[in-house]
C-alpha positions as CSV (number, residue, x, y, z in Angstrom):
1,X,37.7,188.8,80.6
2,X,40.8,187.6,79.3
3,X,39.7,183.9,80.2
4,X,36.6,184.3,78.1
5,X,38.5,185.9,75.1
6,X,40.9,182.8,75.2
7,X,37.8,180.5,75.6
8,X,36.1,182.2,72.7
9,X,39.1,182.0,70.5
10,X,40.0,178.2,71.4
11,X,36.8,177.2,70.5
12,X,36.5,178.8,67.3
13,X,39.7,177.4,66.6
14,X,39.2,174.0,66.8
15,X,35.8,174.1,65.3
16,X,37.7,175.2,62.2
17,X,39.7,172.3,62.1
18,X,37.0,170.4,62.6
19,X,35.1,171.7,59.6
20,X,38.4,171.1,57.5
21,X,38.8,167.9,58.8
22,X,35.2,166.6,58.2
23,X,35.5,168.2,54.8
24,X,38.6,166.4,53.7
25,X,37.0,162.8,55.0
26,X,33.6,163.1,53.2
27,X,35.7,164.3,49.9
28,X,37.7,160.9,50.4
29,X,34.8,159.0,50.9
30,X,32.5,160.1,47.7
31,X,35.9,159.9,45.8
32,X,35.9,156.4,46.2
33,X,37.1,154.3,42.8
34,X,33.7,151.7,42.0
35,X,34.4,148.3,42.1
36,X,33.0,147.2,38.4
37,X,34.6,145.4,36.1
38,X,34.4,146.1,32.2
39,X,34.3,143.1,29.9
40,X,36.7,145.7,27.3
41,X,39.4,146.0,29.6
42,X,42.6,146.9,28.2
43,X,45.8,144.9,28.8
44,X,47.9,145.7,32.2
45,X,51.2,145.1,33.7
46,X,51.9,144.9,37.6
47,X,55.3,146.6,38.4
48,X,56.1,145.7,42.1
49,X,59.4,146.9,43.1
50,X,60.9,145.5,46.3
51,X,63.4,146.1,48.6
52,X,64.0,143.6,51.5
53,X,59.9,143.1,51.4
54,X,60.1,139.6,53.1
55,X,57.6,140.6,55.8
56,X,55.1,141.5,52.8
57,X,56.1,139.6,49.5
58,X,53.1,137.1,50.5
59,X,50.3,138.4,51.1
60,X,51.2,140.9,48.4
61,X,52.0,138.2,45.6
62,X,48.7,136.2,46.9
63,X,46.4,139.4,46.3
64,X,48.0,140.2,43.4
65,X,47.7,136.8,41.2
66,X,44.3,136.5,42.0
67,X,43.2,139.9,40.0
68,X,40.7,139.3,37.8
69,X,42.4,141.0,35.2
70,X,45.9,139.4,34.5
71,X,46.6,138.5,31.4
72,X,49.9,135.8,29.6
73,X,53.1,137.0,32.3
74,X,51.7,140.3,33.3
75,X,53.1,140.6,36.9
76,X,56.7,141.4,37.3
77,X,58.5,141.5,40.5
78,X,61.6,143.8,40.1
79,X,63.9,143.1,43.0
80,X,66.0,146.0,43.9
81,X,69.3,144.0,45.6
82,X,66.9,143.0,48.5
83,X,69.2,140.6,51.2
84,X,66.7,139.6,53.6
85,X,65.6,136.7,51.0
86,X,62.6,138.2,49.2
87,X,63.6,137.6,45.5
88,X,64.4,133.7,46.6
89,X,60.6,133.7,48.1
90,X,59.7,135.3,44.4
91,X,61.1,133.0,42.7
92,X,60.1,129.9,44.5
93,X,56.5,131.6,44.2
94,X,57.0,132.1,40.4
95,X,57.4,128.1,40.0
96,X,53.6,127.3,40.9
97,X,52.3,131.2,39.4
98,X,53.2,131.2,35.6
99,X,51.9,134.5,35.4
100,X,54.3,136.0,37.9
101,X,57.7,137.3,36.7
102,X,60.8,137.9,38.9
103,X,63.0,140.7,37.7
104,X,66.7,141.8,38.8
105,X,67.1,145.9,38.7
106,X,70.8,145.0,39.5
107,X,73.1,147.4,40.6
108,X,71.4,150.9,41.2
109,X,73.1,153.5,38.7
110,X,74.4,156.8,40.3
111,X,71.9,160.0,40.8
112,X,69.1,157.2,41.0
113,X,67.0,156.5,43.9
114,X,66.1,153.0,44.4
115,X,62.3,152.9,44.3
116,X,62.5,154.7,40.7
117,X,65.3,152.6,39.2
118,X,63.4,149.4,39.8
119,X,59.9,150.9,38.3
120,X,61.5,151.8,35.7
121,X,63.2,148.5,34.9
122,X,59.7,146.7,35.3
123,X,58.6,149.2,33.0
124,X,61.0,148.9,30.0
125,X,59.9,145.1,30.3
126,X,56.3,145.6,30.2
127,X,53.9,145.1,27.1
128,X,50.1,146.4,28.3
129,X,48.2,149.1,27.1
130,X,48.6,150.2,31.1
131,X,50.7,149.9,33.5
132,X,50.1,149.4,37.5
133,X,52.8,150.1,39.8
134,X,52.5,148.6,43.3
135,X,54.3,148.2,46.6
136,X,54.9,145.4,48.1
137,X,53.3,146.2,51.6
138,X,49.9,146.7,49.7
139,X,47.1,143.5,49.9
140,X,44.7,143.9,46.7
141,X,41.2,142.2,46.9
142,X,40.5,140.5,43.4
143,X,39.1,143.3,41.9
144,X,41.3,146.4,42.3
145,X,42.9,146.5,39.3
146,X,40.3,145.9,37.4
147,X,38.3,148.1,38.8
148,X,41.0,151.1,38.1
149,X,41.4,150.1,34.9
150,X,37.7,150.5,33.9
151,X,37.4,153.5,36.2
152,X,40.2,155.4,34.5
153,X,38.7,154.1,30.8
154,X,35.6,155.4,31.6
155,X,36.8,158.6,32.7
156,X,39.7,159.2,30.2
157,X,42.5,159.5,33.3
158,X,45.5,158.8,31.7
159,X,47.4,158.4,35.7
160,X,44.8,157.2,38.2
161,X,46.5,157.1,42.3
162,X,44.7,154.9,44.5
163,X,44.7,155.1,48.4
164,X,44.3,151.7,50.5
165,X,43.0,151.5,53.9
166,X,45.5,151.8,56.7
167,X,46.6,148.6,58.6
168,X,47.8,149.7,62.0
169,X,49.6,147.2,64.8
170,X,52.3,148.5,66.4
171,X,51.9,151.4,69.6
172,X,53.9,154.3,67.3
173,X,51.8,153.2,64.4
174,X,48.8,153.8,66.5
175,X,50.2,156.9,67.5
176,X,51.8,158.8,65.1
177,X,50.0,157.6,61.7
178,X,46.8,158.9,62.6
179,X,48.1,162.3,64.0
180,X,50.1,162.8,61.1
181,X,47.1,162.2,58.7
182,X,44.9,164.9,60.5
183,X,47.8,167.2,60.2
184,X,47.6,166.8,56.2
185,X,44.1,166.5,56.7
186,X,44.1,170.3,58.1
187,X,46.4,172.0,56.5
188,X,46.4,170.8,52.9
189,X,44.0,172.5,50.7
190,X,40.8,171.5,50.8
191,X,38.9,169.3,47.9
192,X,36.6,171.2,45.3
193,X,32.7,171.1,46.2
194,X,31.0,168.0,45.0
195,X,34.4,166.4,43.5
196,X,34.1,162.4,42.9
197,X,38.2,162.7,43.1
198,X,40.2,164.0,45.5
199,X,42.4,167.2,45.3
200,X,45.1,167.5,42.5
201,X,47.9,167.3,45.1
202,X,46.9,164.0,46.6
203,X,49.1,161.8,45.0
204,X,50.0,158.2,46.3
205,X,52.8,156.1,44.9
206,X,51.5,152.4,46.8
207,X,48.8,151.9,44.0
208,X,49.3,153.9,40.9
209,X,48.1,153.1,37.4
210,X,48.7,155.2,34.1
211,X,48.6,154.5,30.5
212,X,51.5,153.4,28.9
213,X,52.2,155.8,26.1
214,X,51.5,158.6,28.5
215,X,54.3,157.4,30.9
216,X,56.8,156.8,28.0
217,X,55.5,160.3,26.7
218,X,57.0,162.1,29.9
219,X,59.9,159.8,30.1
220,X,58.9,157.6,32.7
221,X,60.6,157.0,35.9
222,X,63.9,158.0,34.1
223,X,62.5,161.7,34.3
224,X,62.5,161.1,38.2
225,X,65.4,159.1,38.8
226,X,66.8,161.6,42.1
227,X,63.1,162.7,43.4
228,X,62.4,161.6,46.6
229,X,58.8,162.0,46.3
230,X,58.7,160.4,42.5
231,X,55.1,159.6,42.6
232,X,54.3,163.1,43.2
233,X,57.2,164.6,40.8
234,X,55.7,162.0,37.8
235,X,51.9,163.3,38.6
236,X,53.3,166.8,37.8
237,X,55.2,165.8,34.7
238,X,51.8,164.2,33.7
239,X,49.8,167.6,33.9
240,X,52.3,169.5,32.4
241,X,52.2,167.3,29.6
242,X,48.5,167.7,29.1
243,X,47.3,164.2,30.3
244,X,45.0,163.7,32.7
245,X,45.9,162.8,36.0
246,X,43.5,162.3,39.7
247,X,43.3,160.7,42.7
248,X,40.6,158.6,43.6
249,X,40.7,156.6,47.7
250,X,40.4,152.4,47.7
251,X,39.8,151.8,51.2
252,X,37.4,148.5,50.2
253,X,40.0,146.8,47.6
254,X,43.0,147.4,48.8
255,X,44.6,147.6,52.5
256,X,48.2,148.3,53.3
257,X,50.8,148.6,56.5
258,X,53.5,150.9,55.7
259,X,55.3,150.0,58.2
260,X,55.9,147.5,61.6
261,X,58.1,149.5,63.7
262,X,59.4,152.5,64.6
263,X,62.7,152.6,63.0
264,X,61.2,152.1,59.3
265,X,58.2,154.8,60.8
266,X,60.5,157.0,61.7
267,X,62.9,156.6,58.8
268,X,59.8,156.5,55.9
269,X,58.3,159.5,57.1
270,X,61.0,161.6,57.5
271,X,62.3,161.4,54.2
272,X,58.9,162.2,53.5
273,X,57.5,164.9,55.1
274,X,58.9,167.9,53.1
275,X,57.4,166.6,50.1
276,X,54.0,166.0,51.4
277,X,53.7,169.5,52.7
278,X,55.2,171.0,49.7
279,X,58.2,173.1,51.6
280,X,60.2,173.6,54.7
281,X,58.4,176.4,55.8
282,X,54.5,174.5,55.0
283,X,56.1,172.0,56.8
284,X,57.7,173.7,60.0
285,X,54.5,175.6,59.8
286,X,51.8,172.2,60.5
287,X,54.4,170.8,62.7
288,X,54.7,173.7,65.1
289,X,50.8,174.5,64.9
290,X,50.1,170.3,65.3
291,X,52.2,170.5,68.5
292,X,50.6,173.7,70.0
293,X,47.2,172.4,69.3
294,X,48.1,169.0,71.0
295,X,49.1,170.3,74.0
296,X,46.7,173.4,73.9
297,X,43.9,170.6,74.3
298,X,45.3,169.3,76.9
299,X,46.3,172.3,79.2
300,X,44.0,175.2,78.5
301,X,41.6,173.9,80.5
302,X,43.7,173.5,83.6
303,X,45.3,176.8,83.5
304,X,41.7,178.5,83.1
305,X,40.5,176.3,86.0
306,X,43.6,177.6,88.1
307,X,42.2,181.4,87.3
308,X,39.1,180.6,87.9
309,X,40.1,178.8,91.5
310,X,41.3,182.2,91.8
311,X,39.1,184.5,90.3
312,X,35.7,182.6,90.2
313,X,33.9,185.2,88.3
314,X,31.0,184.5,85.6
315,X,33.5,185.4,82.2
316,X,36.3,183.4,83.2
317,X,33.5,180.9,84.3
318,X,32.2,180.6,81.1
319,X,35.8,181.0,79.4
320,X,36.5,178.1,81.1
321,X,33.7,176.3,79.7
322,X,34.3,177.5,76.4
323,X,37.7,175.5,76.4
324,X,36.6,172.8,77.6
325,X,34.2,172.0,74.9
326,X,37.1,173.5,72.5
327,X,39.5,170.5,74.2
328,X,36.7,168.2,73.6
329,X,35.9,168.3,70.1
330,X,40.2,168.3,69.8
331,X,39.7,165.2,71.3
332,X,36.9,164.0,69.8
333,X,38.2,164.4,66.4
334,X,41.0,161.7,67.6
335,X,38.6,159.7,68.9
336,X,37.2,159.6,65.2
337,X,40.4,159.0,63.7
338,X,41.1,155.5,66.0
339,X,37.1,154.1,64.8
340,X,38.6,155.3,60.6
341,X,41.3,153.4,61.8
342,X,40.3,151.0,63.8
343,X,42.6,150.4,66.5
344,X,41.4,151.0,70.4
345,X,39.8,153.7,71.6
346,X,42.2,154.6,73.7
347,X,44.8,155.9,71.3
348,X,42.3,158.6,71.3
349,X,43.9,160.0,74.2
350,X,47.7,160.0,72.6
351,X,46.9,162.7,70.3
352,X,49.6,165.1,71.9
353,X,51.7,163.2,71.8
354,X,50.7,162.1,68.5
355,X,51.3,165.5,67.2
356,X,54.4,165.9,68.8
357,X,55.8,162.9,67.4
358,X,54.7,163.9,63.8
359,X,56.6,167.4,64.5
360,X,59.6,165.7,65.5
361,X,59.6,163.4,62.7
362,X,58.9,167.1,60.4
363,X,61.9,168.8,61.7
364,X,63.9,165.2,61.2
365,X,62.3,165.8,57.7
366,X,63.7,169.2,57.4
367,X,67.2,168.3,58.4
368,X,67.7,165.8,56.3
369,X,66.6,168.3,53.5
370,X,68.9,171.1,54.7
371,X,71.9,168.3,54.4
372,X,70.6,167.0,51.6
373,X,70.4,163.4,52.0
374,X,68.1,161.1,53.2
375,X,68.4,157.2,54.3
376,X,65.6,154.5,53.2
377,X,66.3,150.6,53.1
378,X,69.9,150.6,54.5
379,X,70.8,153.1,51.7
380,X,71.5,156.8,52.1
381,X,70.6,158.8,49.0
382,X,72.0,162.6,48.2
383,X,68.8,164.5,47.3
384,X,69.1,165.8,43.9
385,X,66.8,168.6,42.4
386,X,65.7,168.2,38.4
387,X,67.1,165.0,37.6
388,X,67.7,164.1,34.3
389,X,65.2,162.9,32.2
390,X,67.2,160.7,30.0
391,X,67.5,157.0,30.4
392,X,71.1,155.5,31.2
């Protein structure tokens, strides 16, 4: 009987996930930002701060100057001490692009963290009604700008975030991304019934628009300076302020590759992984329970199949059975994730070690927080709680 119990439970299990995991995709489909584009747009500035982005800068740049909605020198490139040749590529770009600017955040100030200091810069220098801050990894199609802009006009959002599509190329990318997003997927909380935007704690820093007296209102960036997470730490100043602040996904304007090896994977998402989860414990939590799962999927089945080798009778039989469609929907819910993302089918088959990987890179995640510092970009920042909100 205990095989059938275990069967029972597995199953059940899984079919729970499932449910939250189907839930969580059709929310980010229907909250999908319309491509229109309103002939009353406001005026915008593009903020992209880079860091050693030489791998991206062009295809970035190339999306980005071919929005419909630029206006007079509205795209500034703030250049955060990069070394790998990026601000020379910007500036030989800016000759033939008079609409592109090419800004130096010089020297990063103490209890700043990089991303932050050079937003801010871009900022100060901006003149539009709005302002759109974007990395450099993301590739805009012509109308994603344009399209927040009237989307967050026509809703009154004062700070619209944006989610691109998910470029994929490298084996850990394959790997770990897509594990790590059905994690979140699973364990954050799930989106409100019928909601055309997604849950108030998605936030995304790669594409992320809000009105300009709004951010000044909150103190911009400079009320960030020392978050790691400064997307998610400006969102909250936003609501507490009483503007208006959601999350909409941007799969069909915008794409994006985070990142080309393992080193930068490895490095990005554990400096990140506390903050996405909300706390060591929510995040030791969905790593441990990721891992079991993973390899749950893959080994219930054989060890029922060894008891029932042994003790063939009908409700350890069916036990077994019961697990084995329990492991197959696991799997199957992989096998979804490599067509969302669409890299070969058989990644489908890595999801325990997917999961494992993205536990590893949680407890990474939770060191670095218990020692309070964190490396990004050849620099190694000391975490700071409630930074400052004044500008140096």
């Amino acid at each position: 009987m205990l095989g059938l119990g275990v069967g029972i439970a597995w199953l059940l299990l899984v079919l729970y996930l499932l449910s939250r995991a189907l839930r969580q995709s059709a929310a980010y489909h229907r909250a999908a930002v319309p491509t229109r584009v309103s002939e009353l747009l406001r005026s915008v500035t593009i903020v992209v701060p880079v860091r050693n982005e030489i791998d991206n800068i062009a295809s970035c740049l190339a999306g980005l100057a071919s929005q419909s909605c630029l206006r007079g020198r509205s795209l500034l490139v703030v250049d955060d001490e990069s070394e790998d040749g990026t601000a020379a590529f910007v500036e030989s770009y800016a000759r033939t692009e008079p609409r592109l600017r090419l800004v130096h955040a010089g020297p990063l100030p103490p209890g700043w963290m990089g991303k932050p200091h050079a937003c801010w810069r871009g900022a100060l220098l901006g003149d539009g009604d709005w302002l759109c801050f974007i990395d450099a990894d993301v590739r805009a199609s012509r109308d994603l700008v344009a399209s927040a802009l009237a989307a967050a006009e026509a809703d009154r959002i004062d700070m619209l975030s944006l989610y691109p599509a998910q470029e994929l190329g490298s084996f850990w990318e394959r790997v770990i991304i897509p594990a790590g997003l059905i994690i979140i997927a699973c364990a954050k909380p799930l989106p409100r019934p019928g909601a055309a935007t997604l849950p108030r704690d998605k936030i995304n820093g790669q594409i992320l628009l809000v009105r300009r007296d709004a951010y000044f209102g909150v103190g911009g960036h400079a009320a960030v300076r020392g978050e790691v997470c400064e997307d998610k730490a400006l969102a909250t100043l936003i609501e507490r302020a009483g503007y208006r602040y959601e999350a909409m996904s941007a799969e069909h304007l915008a794409r994006v590759r985070m990142y080309r090896d393992f080193g930068s994977l490895w490095e990005g998402f554990a400096k990140n992984a506390v903050e996405i989860f909300g706390s060591p414990t929510a995040t030791l939590l969905a790593a441990a329970a990721a891992a079991l799962v993973g390899w749950t999927a893959v080994l219930l089945p054989v060890l029922l199949g060894v008891a029932v080798w042994h003790d063939p009778t009908l409700p350890e039989m069916v036990g077994l059975g019961l697990a084995a469609c329990g492991s197959g929907v696991a799997i199957g819910i992989s096998f979804g994730a490599t067509r969302h993302f669409h890299v070969p089918a058989v990644f489908g088959f890595t999801f325990a070690l997917g999961y494992t990987m993205a536990a590893c890179l949680a407890a990474r995640s939770m060191i670095g927080q218990f020692k309070g510092r964190v490396t990004w970009k050849g620099r190694t920042y000391q975490l700071k709680r409630n930074a400052a909100p004044d500008a140096p």
